[in-house]
C-alpha positions in Angstrom: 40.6 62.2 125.6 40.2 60.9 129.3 42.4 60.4 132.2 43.5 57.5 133.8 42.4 56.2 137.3 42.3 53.2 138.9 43.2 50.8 135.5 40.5 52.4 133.8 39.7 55.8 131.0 37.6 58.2 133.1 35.3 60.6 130.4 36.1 64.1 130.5 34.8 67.6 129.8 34.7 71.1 129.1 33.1 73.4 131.2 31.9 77.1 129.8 30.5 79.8 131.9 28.5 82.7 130.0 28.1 86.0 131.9 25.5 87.9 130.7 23.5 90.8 131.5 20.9 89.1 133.2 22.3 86.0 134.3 24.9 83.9 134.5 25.0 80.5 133.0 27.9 77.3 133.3 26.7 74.0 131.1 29.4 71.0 131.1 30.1 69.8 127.5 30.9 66.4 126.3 32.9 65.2 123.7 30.2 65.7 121.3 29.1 69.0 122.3 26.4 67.6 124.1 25.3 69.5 127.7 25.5 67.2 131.0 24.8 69.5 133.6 23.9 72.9 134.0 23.4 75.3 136.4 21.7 79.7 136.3 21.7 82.4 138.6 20.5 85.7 137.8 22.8 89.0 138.1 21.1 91.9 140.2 21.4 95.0 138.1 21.3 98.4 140.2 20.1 101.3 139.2 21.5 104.6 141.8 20.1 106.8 139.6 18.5 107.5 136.4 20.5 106.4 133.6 22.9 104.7 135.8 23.7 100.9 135.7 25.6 99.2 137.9 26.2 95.5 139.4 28.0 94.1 142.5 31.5 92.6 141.5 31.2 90.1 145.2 27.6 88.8 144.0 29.1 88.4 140.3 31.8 86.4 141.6 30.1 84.8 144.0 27.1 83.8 141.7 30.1 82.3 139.3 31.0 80.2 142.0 27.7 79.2 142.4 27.0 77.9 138.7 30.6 76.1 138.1 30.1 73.6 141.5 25.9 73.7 140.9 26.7 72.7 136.5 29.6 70.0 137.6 27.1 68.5 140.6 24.4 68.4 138.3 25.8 66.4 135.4 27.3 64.1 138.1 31.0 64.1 137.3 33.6 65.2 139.6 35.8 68.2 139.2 39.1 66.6 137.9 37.1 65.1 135.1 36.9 68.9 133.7 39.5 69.1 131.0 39.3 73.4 130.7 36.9 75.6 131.2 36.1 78.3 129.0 34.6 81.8 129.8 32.5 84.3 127.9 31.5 87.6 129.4 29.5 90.4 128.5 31.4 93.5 127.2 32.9 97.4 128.3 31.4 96.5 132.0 34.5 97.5 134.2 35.2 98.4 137.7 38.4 99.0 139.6 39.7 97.8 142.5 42.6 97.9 144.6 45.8 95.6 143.6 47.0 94.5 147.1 43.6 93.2 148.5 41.6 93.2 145.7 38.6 94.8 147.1 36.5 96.9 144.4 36.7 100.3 144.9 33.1 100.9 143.1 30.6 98.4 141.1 30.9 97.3 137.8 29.3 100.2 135.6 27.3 98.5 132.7 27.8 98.5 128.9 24.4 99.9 128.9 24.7 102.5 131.7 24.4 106.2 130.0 25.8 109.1 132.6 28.2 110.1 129.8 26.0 110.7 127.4 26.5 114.6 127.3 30.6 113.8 127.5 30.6 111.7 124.7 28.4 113.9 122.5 30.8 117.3 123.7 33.6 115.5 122.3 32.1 114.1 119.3 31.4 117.4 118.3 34.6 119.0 119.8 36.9 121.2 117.7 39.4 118.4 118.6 37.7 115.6 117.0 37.0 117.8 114.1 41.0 118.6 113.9 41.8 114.7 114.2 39.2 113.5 112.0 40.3 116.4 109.3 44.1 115.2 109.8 43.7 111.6 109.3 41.5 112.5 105.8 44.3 114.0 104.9 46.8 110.9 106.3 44.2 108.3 104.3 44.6 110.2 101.2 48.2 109.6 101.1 48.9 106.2 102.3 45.7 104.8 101.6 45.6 102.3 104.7 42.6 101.9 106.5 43.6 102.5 109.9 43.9 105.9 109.0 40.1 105.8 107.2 39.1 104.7 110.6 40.4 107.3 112.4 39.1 109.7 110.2 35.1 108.6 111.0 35.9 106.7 114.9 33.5 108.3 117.0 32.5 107.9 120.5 30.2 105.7 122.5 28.8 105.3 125.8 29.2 101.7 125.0 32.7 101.7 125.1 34.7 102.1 128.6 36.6 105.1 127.6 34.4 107.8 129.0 32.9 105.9 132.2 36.0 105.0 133.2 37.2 109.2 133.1 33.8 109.3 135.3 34.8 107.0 137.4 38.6 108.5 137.7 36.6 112.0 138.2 33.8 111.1 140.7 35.7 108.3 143.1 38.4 109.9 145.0 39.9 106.6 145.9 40.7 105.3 142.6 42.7 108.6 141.9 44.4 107.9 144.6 45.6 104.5 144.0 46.1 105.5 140.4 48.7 108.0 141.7 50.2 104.9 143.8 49.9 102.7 141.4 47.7 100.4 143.2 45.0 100.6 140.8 43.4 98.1 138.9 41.2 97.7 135.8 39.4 95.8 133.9 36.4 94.0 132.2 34.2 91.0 133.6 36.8 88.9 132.4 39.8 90.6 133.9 37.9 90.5 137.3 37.1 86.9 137.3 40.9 86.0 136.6 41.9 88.1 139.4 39.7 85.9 141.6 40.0 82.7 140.2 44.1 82.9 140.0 43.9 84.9 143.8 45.3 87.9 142.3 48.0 86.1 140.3 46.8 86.7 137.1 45.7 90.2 135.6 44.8 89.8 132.1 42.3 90.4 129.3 41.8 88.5 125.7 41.8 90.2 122.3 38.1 90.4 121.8 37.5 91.8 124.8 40.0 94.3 124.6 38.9 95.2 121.4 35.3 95.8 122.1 36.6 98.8 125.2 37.7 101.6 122.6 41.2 101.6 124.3 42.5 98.5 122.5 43.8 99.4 118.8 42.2 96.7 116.7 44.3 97.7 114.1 47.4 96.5 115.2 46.9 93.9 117.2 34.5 89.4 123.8 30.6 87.7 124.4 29.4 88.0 120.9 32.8 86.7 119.3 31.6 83.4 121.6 28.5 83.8 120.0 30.1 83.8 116.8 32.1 81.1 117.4 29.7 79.0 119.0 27.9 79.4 115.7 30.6 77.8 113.4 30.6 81.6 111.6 34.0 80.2 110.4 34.0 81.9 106.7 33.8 85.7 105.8 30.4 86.8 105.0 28.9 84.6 107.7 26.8 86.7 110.1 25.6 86.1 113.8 22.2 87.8 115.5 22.2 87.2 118.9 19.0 88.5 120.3 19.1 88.7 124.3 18.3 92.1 126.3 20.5 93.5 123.6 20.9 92.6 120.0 24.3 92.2 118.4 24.7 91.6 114.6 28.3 90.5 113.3 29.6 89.7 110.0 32.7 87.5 110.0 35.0 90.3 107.7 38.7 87.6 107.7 41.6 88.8 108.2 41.3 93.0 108.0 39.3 95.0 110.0 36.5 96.7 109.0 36.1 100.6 108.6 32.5 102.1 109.1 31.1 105.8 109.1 27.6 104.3 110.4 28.4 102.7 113.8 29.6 99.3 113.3 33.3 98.6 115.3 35.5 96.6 114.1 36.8 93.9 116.8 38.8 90.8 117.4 36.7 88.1 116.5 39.1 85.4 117.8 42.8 85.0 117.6 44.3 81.3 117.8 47.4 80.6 117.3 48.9 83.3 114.6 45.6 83.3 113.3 43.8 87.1 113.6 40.1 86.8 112.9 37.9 90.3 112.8 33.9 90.8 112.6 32.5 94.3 112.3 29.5 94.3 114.5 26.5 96.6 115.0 23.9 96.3 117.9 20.7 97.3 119.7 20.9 97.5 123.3 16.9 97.4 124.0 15.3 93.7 122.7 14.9 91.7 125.6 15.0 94.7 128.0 11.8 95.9 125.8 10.0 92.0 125.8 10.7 92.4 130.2 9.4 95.6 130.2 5.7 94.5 128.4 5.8 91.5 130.8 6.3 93.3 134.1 3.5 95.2 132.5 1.4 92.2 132.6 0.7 92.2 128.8 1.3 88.8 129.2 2.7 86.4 131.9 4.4 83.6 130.1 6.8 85.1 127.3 6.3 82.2 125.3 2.9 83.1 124.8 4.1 86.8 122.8 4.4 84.8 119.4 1.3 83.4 119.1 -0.5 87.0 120.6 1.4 88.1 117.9 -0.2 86.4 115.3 -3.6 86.1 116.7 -3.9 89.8 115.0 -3.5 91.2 111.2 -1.6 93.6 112.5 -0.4 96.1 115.3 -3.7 98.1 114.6 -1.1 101.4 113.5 0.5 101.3 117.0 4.1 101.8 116.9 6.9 100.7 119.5 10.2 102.1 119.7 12.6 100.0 121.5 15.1 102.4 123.2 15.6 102.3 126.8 19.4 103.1 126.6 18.7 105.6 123.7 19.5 104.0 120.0 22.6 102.6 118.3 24.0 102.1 115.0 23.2 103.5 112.4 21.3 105.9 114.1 23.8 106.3 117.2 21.6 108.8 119.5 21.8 108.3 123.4 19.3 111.2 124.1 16.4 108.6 122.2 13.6 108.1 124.3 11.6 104.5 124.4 8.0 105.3 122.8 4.6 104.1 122.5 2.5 106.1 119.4 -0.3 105.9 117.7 -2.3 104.0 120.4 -6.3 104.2 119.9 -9.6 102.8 121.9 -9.3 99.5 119.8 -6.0 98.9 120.5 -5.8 95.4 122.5 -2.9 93.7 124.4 -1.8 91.4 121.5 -1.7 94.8 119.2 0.7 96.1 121.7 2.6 92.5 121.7 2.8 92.6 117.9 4.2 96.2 118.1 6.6 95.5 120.5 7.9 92.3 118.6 7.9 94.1 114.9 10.1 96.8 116.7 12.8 94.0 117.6 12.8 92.7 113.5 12.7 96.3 112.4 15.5 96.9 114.2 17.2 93.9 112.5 16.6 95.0 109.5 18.1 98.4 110.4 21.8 96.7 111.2 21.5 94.1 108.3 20.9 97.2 105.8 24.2 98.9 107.5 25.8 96.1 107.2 25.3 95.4 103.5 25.6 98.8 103.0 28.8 99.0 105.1 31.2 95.6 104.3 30.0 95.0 100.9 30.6 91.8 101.8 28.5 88.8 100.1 26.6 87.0 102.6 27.1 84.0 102.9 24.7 82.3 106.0 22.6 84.1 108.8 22.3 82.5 112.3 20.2 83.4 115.3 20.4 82.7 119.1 20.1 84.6 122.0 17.0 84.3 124.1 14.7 86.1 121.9 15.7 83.7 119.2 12.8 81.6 120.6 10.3 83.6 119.1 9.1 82.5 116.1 7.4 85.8 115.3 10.4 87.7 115.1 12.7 84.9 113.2 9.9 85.0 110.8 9.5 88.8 109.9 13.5 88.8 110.3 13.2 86.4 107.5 10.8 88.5 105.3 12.1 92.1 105.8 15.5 90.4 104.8 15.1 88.3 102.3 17.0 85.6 103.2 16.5 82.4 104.9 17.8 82.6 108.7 18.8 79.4 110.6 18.3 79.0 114.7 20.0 76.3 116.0 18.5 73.3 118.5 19.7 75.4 121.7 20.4 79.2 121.6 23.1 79.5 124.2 25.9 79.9 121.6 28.3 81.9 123.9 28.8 79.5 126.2 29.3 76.7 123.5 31.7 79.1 122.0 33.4 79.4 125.1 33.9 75.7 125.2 34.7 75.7 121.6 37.8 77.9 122.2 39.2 76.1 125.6 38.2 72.5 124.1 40.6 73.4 121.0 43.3 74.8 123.2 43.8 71.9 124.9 43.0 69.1 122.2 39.3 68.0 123.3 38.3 68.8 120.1 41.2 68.8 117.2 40.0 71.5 114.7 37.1 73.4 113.2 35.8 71.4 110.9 35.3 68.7 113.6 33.1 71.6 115.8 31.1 72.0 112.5 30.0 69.0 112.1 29.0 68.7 116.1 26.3 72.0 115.1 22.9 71.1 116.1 20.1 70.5 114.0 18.5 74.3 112.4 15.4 75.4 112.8 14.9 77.4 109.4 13.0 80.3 108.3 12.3 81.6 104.8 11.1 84.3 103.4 7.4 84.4 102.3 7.2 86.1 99.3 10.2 85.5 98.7 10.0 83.9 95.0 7.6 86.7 93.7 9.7 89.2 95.0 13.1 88.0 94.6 15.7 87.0 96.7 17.1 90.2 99.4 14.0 91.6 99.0 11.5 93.3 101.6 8.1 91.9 101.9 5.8 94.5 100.0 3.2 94.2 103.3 5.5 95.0 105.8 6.8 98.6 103.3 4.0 101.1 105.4 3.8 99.7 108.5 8.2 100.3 108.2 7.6 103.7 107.3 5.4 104.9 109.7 7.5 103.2 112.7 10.7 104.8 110.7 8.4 108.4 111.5 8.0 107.1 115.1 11.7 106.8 115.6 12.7 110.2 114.5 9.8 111.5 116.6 11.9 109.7 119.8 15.1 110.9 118.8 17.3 113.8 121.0 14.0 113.6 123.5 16.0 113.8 126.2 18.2 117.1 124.9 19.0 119.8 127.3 16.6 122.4 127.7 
């Protein structure tokens, strides 16, 4: 793979850009998945008011820009040397903007932002969804297919776009207006970017992003599915934790879609080719917003130091932490949770707080694995962690124990990028087929669970049983804190 120029094989390269909540990354790849240049810029998110979160669509394309010429000048190669490039974005942030100039007619509003909370819970529990959920039951129990299963038990989310973008319709005169015109466009991170990068050419989204919006029926034919990807999660039962601000669990579920009454959505994990492959995933959208949070605090100033604070204690000292900033997700799935400190006493110390902080995170974990199990049914068959919070040895460990499984980090944790590149590399022949990118996966970083052989396999540590319980108590002491009055 190469081009040729002046009598002689120049290298070449794949370029990947992730977009993620809090930053924006681009590393160039070689041909053995190897990074040669790299460049970060953080993202700016606004908050106009409480529960709303926003971010500017000029700085996000502008801080794109910024990382594809700073990654291409820093591993020293020249632009025509790139063979594709390959983009992962976060997912259900949108904004609209208007078709013949392409200026945005409002921000991109956030996958986490929650102002309609109260709209989604209304029609959750609106005679309507009670009448469609009743009819499909009835639908299921005829024809047995599982499309109809999931209509009967889809519920709502402020996670997905449908609701903020009726906000946005509702509160922004101007987009009604060049909705009624049909001037009007839409769409995700993605969608933007190849608006811009094509100079309004192009207006398009992929599968897994689509399917991550609840408007895109993943029945019939986004970030994490990089993730996934990146990961070499190839083979149904494989599962992915990516642990950044948010966490996101998926378990690779083949060729059929998964039906859950607990909170995990089923979504396009990839399509290549004819090729359909779906994950069901389940997340937590507070675990490096919460780590942020303790450091702007000044618990501590380096976050490398939170694992060994961690351990430099027996335990958290009865204080318990629960992690939800943007209210709690599957399979608990309430918006009006409050974040919460309890059980805090004179002895408590900073590394007590640390340690709660951190077991929240694993707990948490342990919350999606058991809902997963509990869920698919499906045998699983590896577990691999990235994501920024993936560093921490604390939490891989007592991930590790409250599973009982052995979990595998890899050498660098910025699997959606390397998914990305995965993706566009095999589209265009850099790399020839899956089993090649396999065997280019970094060397793992493992973690067993202690206790593991006395206890058996799948098993909880006995140690960590109380201290579970009595944060379990502290969750359902945070939940519907923020109901009306």
């Amino acid at each position: 793979m190469g081009s040729q120029r002046n009598g002689f094989k120049k290298e070449s390269f794949i370029l990947s850009v992730d977009v993620g909540t809090t930053s924006i990354k681009c590393h160039v790849y070689d041909k053995e998945a190897k990074i040669r240049g790299s460049c970060i810029t953080k993202v700016v998110p606004l908050y106009p008011e409480v529960g709303h979160v926003e971010m500017d669509p000029d700085d996000l394309w502008k801080g794109f820009i910024t990382v594809v010429k700073g990654a291409v000048q820093d591993a020293g190669v020249q632009m025509r040397q790139i063979e594709a490039l390959g983009i992962s974005t976060q997912r259900g942030t949108f904004t609209t903007w208007d078709r013949k100039t392409g200026v945005p007619f409002h921000n991109f509003i956030s996958w986490q932002d929650q102002r309609t909370a109260d709209l989604v819970k209304s029609w959750n529990r609106s005679c309507t969804m009670k009448a469609i959920h009743g009819v499909m039951k009835m639908v299921y129990f005829l024809t047995r297919q599982k499309r109809s299963l999931a209509a009967s038990l889809i519920v709502f989310s402020t996670q997905h776009v449908t609701f903020r973008l009726v906000w946005a319709l509702t509160h922004y005169k101007q987009v009604r207006q060049a909705v009624d015109e049909g001037n009007c466009c839409f769409g995700t991170i993605d969608t933007w970017l190849l608006f811009k990068l094509t100079k309004g050419q192009v207006h398009a989204t992929d599968y897994s992003n689509a399917s991550a919006t609840g408007i895109f029926d993943s029945y019939q034919m986004a970030d994490q599915q990089a993730a996934m990807f990146g990961e070499c999660c190839f083979d149904v039962g494989d599962v992915k934790i990516t642990m950044g601000t948010g966490t996101f669990m998926d378990i690779n579920t083949g060729s059929k879609p998964h039906t859950s009454v607990a909170g995990l959505y089923p979504i396009v994990g990839w399509k290549i080719g004819s090729e359909v492959v779906y994950l069901a995933e389940g997340n937590a959208a507070d675990t490096g917003t919460a780590i942020k949070w303790a450091q702007r605090l000044e618990l501590f100033s380096d976050v490398t130091e939170t694992s060994d604070m961690a351990y430099s204690v027996s335990d958290s000292d009865g204080v318990c932490f629960v992690p939800s900033f943007s209210g709690l997700q599957a399979p608990l799935n309430d918006p009006k949770a409050c974040a919460s400190l309890m059980g805090l006493k004179p002895s408590t110390t900073k590394s007590h707080l640390v340690r709660a902080i951190l077991e929240s995170v694993a707990f948490r974990n342990k919350q999606l694995y058991e809902t997963m199990l509990r869920e698919t049914r499906i045998p699983i068959t590896k577990i691999r962690v990235d994501g920024g919070v993936s560093s921490n040895d604390f939490v891989l460990q007592l991930t590790a124990d409250l599973f009982g499984r052995k979990v595998s980090r890899p050498q660098h944790n910025e699997m959606s990028c390397l998914g990305a590149a995965f993706v566009a590399g095999l589209g265009v022949g850099f790399w020839r087929s899956r089993e090649e990118l396999k065997k280019l996966q970094s060397t793992d970083t493992m973690f067993l669970p202690r206790g593991a052989a006395k206890e058996g396999a799948g098993s909880t540590s006995r140690e960590y049983i109380p201290v579970l319980q009595s944060w379990e108590r502290a969750l359902r002491r945070s939940m519907n804190w923020y109901k009306q009055p």
